[in-house]
N, C-alpha and C positions, 0 to 999 in steps of 0.2 A: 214711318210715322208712329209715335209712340202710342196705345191703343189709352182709348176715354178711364180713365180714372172711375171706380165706380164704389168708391170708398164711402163710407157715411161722413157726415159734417164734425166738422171738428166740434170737441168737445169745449165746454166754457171754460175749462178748466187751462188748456191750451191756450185757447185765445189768450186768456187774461195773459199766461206766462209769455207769447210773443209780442204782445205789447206791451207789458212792463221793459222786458229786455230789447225791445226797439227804444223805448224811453229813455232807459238805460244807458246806450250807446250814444242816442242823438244830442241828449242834454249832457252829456261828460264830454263830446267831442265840438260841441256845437261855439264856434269862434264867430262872429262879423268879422265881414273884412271891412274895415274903417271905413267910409266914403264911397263904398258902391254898394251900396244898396243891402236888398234882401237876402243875396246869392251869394255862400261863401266858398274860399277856393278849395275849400275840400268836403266833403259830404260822406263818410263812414257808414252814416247808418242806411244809405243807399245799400252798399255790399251784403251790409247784414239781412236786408228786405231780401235782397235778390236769392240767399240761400236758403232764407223760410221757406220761400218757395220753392225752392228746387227741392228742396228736403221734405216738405210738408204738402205743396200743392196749393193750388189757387183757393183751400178752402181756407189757408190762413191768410188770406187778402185781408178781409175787413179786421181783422188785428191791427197788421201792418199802416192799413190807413187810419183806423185809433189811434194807435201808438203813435204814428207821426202827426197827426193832430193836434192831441194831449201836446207834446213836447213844444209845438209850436205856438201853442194859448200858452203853454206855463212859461217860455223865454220873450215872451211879450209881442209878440206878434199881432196884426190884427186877423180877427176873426177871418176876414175872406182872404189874405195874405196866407196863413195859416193851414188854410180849404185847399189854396192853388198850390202852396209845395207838398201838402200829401198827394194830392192826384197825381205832382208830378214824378214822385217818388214809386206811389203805388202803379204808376203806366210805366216807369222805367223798368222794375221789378218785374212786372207781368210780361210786357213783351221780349225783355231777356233771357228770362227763365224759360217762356213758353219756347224761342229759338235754339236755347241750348240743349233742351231735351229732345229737341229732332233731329239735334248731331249723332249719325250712327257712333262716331270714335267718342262722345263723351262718356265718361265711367263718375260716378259720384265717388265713386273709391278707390280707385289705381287712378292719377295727375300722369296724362301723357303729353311729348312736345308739339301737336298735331291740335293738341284742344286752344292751343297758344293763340294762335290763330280766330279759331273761333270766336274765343272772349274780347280780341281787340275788336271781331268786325260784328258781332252779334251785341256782346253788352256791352263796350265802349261808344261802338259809335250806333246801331239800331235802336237797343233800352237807353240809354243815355239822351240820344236825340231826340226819342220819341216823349221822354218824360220832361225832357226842355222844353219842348213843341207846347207839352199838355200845362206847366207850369207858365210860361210866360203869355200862351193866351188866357188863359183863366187870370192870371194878374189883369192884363190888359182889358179886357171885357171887364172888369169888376170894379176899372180903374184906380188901381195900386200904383200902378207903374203908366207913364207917360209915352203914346205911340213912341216919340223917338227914343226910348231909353228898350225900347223890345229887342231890338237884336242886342243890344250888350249884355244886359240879363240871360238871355235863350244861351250865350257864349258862357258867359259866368257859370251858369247852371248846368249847362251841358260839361263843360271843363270838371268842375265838383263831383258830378255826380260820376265822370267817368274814370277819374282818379282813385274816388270812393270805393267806386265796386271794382276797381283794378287790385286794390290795396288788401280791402276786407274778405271781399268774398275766398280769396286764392288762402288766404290765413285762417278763415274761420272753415273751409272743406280741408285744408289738411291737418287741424286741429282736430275735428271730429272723427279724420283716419287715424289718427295718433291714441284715438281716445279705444276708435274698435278694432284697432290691431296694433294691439301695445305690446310694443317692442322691447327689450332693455336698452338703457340710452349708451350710446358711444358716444368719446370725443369731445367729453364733458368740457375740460380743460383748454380745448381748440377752440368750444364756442363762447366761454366765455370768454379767453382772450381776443374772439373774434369782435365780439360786444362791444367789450370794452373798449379798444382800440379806434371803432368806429365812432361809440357814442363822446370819446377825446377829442376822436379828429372832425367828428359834426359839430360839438361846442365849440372847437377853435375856430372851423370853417365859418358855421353862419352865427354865431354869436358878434363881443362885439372886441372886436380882439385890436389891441391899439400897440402889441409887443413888435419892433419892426422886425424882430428875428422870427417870426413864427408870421407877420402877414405874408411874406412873397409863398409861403406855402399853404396859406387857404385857398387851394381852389376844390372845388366842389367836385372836382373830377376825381378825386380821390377816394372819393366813397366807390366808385366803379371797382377799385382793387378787393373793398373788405365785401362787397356784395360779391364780387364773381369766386372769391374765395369761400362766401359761406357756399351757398350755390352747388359750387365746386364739391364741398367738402360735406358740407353738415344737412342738405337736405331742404326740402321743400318748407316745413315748418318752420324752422331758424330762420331760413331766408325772408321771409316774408314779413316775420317778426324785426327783423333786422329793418326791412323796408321801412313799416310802418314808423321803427323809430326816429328813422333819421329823417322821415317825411315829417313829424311833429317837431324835432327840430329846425330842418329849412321853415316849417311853417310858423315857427316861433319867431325865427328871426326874420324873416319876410315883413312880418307886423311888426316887429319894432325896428324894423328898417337899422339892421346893424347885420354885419357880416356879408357873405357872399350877395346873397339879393336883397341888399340894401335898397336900393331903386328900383328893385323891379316892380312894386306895385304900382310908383308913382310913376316911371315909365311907359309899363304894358299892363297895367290892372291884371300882374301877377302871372301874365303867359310864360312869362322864365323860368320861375319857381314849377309851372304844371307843368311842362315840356320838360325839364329834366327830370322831372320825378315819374313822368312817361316813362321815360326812356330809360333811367336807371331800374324801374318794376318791369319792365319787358325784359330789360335785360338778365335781369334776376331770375324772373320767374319763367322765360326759357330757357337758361342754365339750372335751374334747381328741377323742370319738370321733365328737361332732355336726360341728366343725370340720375332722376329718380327712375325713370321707365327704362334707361339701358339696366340700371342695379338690378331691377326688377327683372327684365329679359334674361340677365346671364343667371340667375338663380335659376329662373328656368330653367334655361338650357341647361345647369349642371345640373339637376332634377333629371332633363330631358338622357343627358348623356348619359346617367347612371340606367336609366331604364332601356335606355338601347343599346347595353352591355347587358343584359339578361339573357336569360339558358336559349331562349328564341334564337334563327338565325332571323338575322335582321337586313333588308339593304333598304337604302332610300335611293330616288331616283330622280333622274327631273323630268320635262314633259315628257320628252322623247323617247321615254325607256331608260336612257343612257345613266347607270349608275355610276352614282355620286360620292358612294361611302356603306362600307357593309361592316358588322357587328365582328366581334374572335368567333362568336358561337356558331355563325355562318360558315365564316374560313374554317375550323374545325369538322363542321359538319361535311361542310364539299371537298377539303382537302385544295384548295385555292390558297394562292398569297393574294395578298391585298394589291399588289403590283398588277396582278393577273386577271381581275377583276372589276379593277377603276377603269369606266371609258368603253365597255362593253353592255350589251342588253340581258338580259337575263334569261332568253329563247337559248345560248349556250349549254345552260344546265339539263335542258330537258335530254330525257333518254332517247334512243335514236326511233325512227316513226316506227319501225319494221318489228313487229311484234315476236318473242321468244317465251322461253318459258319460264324465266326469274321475271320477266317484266312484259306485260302489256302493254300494248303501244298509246301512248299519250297526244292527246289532242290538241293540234292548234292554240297555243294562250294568246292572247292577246292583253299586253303587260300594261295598255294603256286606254282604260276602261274610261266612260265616266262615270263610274256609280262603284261604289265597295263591291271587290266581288272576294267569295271563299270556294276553293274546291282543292280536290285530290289530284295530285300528278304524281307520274316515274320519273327522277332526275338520276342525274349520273353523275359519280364523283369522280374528281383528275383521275381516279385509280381505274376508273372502267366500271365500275361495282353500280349496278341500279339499286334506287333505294325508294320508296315511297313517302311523298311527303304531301302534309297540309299547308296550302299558299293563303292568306291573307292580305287582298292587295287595296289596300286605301288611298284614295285621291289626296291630297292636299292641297287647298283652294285659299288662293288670297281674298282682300275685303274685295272685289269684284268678280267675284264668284268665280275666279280661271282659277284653272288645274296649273299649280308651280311644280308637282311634287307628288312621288307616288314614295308609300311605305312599303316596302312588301315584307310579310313575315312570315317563317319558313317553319313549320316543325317537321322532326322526322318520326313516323309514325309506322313505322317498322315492326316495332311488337304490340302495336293496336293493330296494323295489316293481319300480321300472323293472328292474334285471337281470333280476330275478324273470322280469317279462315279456317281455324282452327271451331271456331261455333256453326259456322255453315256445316261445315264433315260432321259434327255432333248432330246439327238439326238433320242430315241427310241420313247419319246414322238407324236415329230414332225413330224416322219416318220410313226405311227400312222395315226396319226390326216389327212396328207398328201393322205395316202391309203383310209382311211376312206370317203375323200371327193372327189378324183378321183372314189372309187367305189359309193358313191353318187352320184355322177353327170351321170355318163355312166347308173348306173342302171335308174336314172330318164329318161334321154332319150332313153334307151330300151323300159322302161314301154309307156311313149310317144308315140313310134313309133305303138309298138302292139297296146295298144289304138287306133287308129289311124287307125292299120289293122281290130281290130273286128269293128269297126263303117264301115268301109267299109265292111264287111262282114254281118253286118246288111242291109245295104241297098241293096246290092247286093247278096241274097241268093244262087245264082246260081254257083257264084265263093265261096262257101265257103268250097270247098277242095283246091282250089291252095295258098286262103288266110290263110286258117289254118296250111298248111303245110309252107308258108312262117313264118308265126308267131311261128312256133316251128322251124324253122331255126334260126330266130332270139334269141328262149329262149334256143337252145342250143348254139350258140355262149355266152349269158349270164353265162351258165353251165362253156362252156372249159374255161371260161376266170377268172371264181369264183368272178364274179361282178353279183350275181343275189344273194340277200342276202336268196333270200325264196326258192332257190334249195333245192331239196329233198340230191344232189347228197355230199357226206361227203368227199370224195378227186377225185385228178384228177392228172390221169396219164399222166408222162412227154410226152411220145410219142405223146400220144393224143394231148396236148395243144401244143406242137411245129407245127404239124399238122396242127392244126387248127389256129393257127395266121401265119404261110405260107400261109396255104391255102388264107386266107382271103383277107392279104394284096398283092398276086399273083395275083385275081383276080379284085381289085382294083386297083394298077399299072398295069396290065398287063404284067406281068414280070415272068417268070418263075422259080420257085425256086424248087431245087429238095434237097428235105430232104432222106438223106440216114440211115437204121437204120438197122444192122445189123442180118442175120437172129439168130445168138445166145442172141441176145437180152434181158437183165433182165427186168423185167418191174418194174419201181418203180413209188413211189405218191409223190407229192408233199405235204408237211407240211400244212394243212387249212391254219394258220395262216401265209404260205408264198405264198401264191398262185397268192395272187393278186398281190404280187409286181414283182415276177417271171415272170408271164402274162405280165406287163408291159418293163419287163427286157427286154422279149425275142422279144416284141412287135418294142421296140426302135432299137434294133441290126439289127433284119432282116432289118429292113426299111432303116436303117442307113447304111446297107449293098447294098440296092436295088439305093438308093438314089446316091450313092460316086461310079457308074460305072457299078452297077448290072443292069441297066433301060439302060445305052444305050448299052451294052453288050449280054445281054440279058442271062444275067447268074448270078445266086446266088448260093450256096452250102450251106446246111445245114448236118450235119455229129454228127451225135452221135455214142460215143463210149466210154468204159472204160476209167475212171480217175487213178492218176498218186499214189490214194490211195486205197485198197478196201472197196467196200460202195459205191466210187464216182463217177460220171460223168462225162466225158467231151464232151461239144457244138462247135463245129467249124463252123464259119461262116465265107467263104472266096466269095471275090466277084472281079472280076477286076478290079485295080488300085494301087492306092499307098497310103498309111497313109503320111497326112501333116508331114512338119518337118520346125521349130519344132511341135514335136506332144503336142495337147493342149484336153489332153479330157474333160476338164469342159466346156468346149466348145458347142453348139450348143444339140442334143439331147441326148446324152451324157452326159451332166449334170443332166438330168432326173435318168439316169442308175447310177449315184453314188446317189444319194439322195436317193436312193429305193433300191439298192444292199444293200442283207441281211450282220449283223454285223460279221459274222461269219458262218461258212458252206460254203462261195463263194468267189471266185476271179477271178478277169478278166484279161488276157493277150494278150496284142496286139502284132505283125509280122508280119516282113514282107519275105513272099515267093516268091521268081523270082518275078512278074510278078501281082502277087495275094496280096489282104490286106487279113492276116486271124486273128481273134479274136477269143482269144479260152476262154470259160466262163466254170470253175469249178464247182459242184455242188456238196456237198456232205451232212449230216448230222449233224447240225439238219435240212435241208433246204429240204432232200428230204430223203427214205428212199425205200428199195428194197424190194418190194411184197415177202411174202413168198409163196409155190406152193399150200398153199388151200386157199389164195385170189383169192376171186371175181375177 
């Protein structure tokens, strides 16, 4: 359902212009039919109501009932005669318009063969009926018209008005796409002799043609050939144009009772005359609207087909998987014929489950999703050769929302893989190099320092128990912290080294930190090769903790406890206060803790508790590993 309109009112400026050109149409088209009355057998400016409103909205209503009004007081009408066919006009228009804008397939701008439908059973016979219904009681009630003459009116009226908006409205929407998507004209010369042709064989048909060589060939059925050929050939516009003309002719000579429906009005008060001119505008206008929307599709599709010959490998598929048709850039890329590929799933491509060293084993896809899905896999081309590629796999869903049709699009990402790993060795490089020169520098100034203590223990032999045990304070902080390169010691347990950089830096801020470790406790070691960065990790947090409200609080928490995997860790470090916002952790010493957080085995999560910042730092394997019970 199309959502409430919430547009402002139309301007006066408007108005006036859709009732002038309601005015316009009604009094240039506006014929009696001789001897029945009020209702004639054709009604135009019906059509015309019905587009204002599609185009414009119910706000141009009271125009349209102006317009038809005026036209009806100035062709001499009486006043309440005049009243009951706008109502019935402006009720046909309203409930037309308002049903064909709840057609999902109606477009005001692409004419498809599916709307064909609609217009016979929505504004032929609903808007039509309905504004018959509103027209010949408002007569009746006002008494214009005589109980018994109410259903031949309502028929009269109903016939008019549904001829009208058959005729007009299909001529004035593709007049207005003509106008916003102007095309250069083709086939110039086809339409006029299509024109021409017809509007010859309309004069001879329903004119008054008395040559005996040329009557056994008026029959009216001949205009079926110049309409299926405009149709056919020249388009929705011409076509309709073409209608309307041979429609003012039958209706020329229907009233002067010469030609093909010479009797038909004194007959059937002119059902022959609407009935073919039914039949011939259906006929027409789903050949010109069946024709416009295939022209339209195959551009597409050549549109479509150029695009799915792009550097992309491409396949499309149907529900099942089962491909339907794949791109050259594909068969190039996988080294497939197209022979070799039609009539198969796309699970063939992938590289085989069992993991080596050009290729990692690839997961499960599943090719028939219902939602867009993008990821990385290993395929394998005819050659054997694994290669890395980006998949893009799109549903494609008809007007009832089923999946017909999957896209899938392939790149190969080969030398994106390689940079890829090619910047990971650089960031492991760096991080390296980084480690290596922080535990350079710390170890030199250890060594320093001790130097420093035994020269004092030389000159001073008397303190050389308080200097030697401060020197092995200093060379096991060296130990817990795995910045002493000539330690005997080959790992270092977590508890221990949280331990011991609380302890340190507690005693150096003066700040109390209480590290809690539970008495079920596993004990695990940290990785040689992550020790130092770990040390550092834990070195920045606590501080970072002691620093942002732990130092004027006089509380820090440190909490170890099982991770949220088996194997893993988890560090809680809550301190009073609040995390900035917004939060910025490349920020300040935090920027150390990403440059040295291991690539893998760790992750850091910051929250906020009431009252408490707490950070919780994951640990698990390969970063750290849990003592078995005949370890040291």
């Amino acid at each position: 359902m199309p959502p409430r309109s919430t547009s402002a009112p139309a301007r006066p400026l408007a108005l006036t212009a859709a009732a002038l050109l309601y005015m316009v149409v009604a009094e240039t088209t506006a014929t009696p039919l001789p001897g029945l009355g009020l209702a004639p057998l054709i009604q135009p400016a019906s059509g015309l109501a019905l587009v204002l409103l599609i185009l414009g909205g119910p706000r141009l209503a009271p125009a349209i009932f102006a317009g038809s009004l005026l036209s009806g007081l100035l062709a001499g009408d009486a006043p309440l005669a005049a009243l009951a066919e706008s109502l019935g006009i402006l009720a046909a228009a309203l409930v037309a318009s308002r049903l064909m804008l709840r057609q999902p397939s109606f477009d005001k701008d692409h004419p498809n063969f599916s709307v064909v439908r609609h217009v016979l059973l929505w504004v032929c016979g609903a808007g039509a009926g309905a504004g018959a219904l509103v027209a010949s009681a408002a007569l009746l009630l006002s008494g214009e018209i005589a109980p018994g003459d109410c259903m031949g009116y309502f028929l009269q009226w109903w016939m008019g008005c549904s001829l009208g908006s058959l005729l007009i409205a299909p001529l004035a929407m593709a007049y207005r796409r003509a106008l916003r998507f102007a095309q250069p004209l083709h086939r110039m010369d086809e339409g006029l002799l299509v024109w021409l042709l017809a509007s010859v064989g309309a004069a001879i048909i329903f004119g008054n043609t008395q040559d005996p060589l040329l009557a056994p060939l008026a029959n009216a059925y001949w205009m079926f050939l110049f309409v299926s050929w405009s149709g056919a050939r020249l388009g929705m516009l011409s076509t309709m144009g073409l209608l309307c003309m041979i429609a003012l002719q039958a209706l020329w000579g229907s009233y002067q009772r010469t030609g093909f429906f010479a009797r038909d009005i004194a007959a059937n008060h002119g059902f022959g005359y609407w009935s073919y001119m039914m039949i011939l505008t259906v006929v027409g206008l789903s050949l010109a609207a069946y024709l416009t929307e295939r022209r339209r599709q195959k551009s597409s599709l050549r549109v479509a087909a150029i695009a799915f010959e792009c550097q992309e490998g491409m396949l499309i598929t149907n529900e099942r998987s089962v491909i339907l048709q794949a791109n050259q850039s594909f068969l190039r890329l996988s080294g497939y014929a197209l022979s070799e590929v039609l009539g198969r799933t796309p699970h063939f491509l992938l590289a085989p489950s069992t993991p080596c060293a050009e290729a990692p084993a690839t997961e499960a896809t599943d090719f028939t999703p219902a939602q867009y899905l993008q990821r990385r896999e290993w395929h394998r081309r005819k050659s054997g050769e694994t290669y890395p590629v980006q998949i893009t796999l799109s549903p494609v869903r008809d007007h009832h929302a089923r999946t017909t049709h999957y896209v899938l699009a392939l790149t190969d990402i080969t030398d994106l893989h390689a940079q890829e790993e090619q910047r990971r060795k650089m960031e492991q490089i760096h991080r390296e190099a980084l480690v290596r020169e922080v535990h350079h520098r710390i170890k030199n100034n250890l060594q320093g320092v001790m130097g420093m203590l035994r020269t004092l223990d030389h000159k001073h032999p008397r303190l050389h128990g308080p200097i030697n045990q401060v020197i092995g304070q200093v060379h096991s902080i060296a130990v817990i912290h795995g910045l002493q390169g000539s330690t005997t010691a080959d790992r270092v347990r977590l508890g221990d080294l949280i331990c011991a950089v609380a302890g340190g830096i507690e005693s150096l801020w003066d700040t109390p930190i209480h590290v809690d470790t539970p008495h079920w406790w596993k004990a695990c070691h940290v990785t040689p090769a992550e020790a130092v960065p770990v040390a550092l990790v834990l070195n920045e947090l606590i501080l970072n903790a002691v620093k942002h409200g732990g130092k004027s609080q006089q509380d820090v928490r440190v909490r170890l406890h099982d991770g949220p995997q088996e194997g893993c860790v988890q560090i809680t470090i809550a301190n009073p206060g609040r995390w900035p916002e917004p939060a910025k952790p490349s920020q300040g010493g935090l920027s150390l803790v990403e440059a040295l957080m291991p690539r893998s085995g760790a992750r850091m999560t910051r929250m906020q508790t009431g009252e408490w910042a707490v950070l919780q730092l994951d640990l698990g394997p390969p970063v750290i590993h849990l003592e078995s019970a005949t370890s040291p």
